[in-house]
C-alpha positions, 0 to 999 in steps of 0.5 A: 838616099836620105840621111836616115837611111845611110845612118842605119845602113852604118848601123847595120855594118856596124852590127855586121861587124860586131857580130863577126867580130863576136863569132869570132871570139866565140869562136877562139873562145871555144877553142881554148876551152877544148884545149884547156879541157883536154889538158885536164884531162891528160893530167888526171890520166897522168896522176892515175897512170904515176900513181899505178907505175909508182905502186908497180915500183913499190911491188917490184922493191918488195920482191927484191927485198923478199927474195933475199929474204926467202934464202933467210927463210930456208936456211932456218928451215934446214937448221930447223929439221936438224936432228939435235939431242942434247939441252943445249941444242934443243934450246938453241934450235928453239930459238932459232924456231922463234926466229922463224916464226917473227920473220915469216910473220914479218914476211906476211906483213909484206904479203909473201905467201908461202905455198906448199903441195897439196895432197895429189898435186900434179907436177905443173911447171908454173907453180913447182921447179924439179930440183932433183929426180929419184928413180922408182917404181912406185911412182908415175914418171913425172909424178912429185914424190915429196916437196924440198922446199916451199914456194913463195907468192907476192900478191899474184906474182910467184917469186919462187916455184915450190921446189920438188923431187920427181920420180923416174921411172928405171924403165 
C-alpha cells in the first residue's frame, strides 16, 4: 500500500469519525430543542390555566361578598313594602328607597342579576325554591301562586333561587 493511499484511507476515518462525531451532536442537538419546545409550551398552558383558575378565584370571592349582600338587599325590600302614613315615615322609607337603588346599581356593577317570575311560569326546582305553600283550589297543585322574593344570578351561576309560594290542593 503507498503512502497516498494510507494517507487518504486516514483522511476517510477522519471524515468517518467527524461525521458520526456530527450525528451525534446533531443528534443531542435536536434532543434538547424538543425538550426546550415542550417546556415553552407547558408554560404557555401554564399561564392560560393560572389565569382561568385566578379569574374562577375571582368569580367564587364575588358570590361570596354578594350573597351577603342580597340578605342586605332583602331587608330593604321588607322595609320598603312597609305600609307607612305619616311625613316622617314617608321621607325616611324614601331614603331607604334611595339606598336600594344605589346598592342594586352597585350590585349590577359586579354583575348580579336579579330575576323574577314571569307571567306563567312554571314551577322549576333550578331556578324557584318553595318556602311556603297555600292550600286552594284555584290553583293546580304545584303550581306558583305569587313570588316571596326575587333570585339572584352571578354571570351564569344561581347564587339563590327565586323564592315562591306554591298551592296545595285541599283534596
Amino acid at each position: 500500500m503507498s503512502k497516498e493511499n494510507k494517507e487518504l484511507e486516514d483522511q476517510l476515518n477522519q471524515n468517518k469519525e467527524l461525521q458520526e462525531q456530527i450525528n451525534q451532536l446533531t443528534n443531542e442537538r435536536d434532543k434538547y430543542l424538543d425538550i426546550a419546545q415542550r417546556a415553552q409550551a407547558d408554560l404557555v398552558n401554564y399561564r392560560k390555566k393560572s389565569s382561568i383558575d385566578l379569574q374562577e378565584s375571582e368569580a367564587r370571592s364575588q358570590r361570596r361578598i354578594l350573597h351577603q349582600i342580597i340578605m342586605i338587599l332583602d331587608q330593604i325590600n321588607m322595609a320598603l313594602s312597609a305600609k307607612v302614613n305619616t311625613k316622617t315615615y314617608k321621607s325616611w322609607i324614601e331614603g331607604i328607597g334611595s339606598i336600594n337603588k344605589n346598592l342594586v346599581t352597585m350590585l349590577s356593577s359586579f354583575n348580579l342579576i336579579e330575576i323574577n317570575l314571569e307571567k306563567n311560569d312554571k314551577f322549576d326546582p333550578n331556578i324557584h325554591e318553595a318556602i311556603s305553600s297555600l292550600e286552594s283550589d284555584k290553583f293546580k297543585d304545584g303550581e306558583i301562586v305569587r313570588q316571596i322574593s326575587p333570585g339572584y344570578k352571578h354571570k351564569d351561576y344561581l347564587l339563590r333561587p327565586i323564592l315562591v309560594e306554591i298551592a296545595i290542593n285541599k283534596k
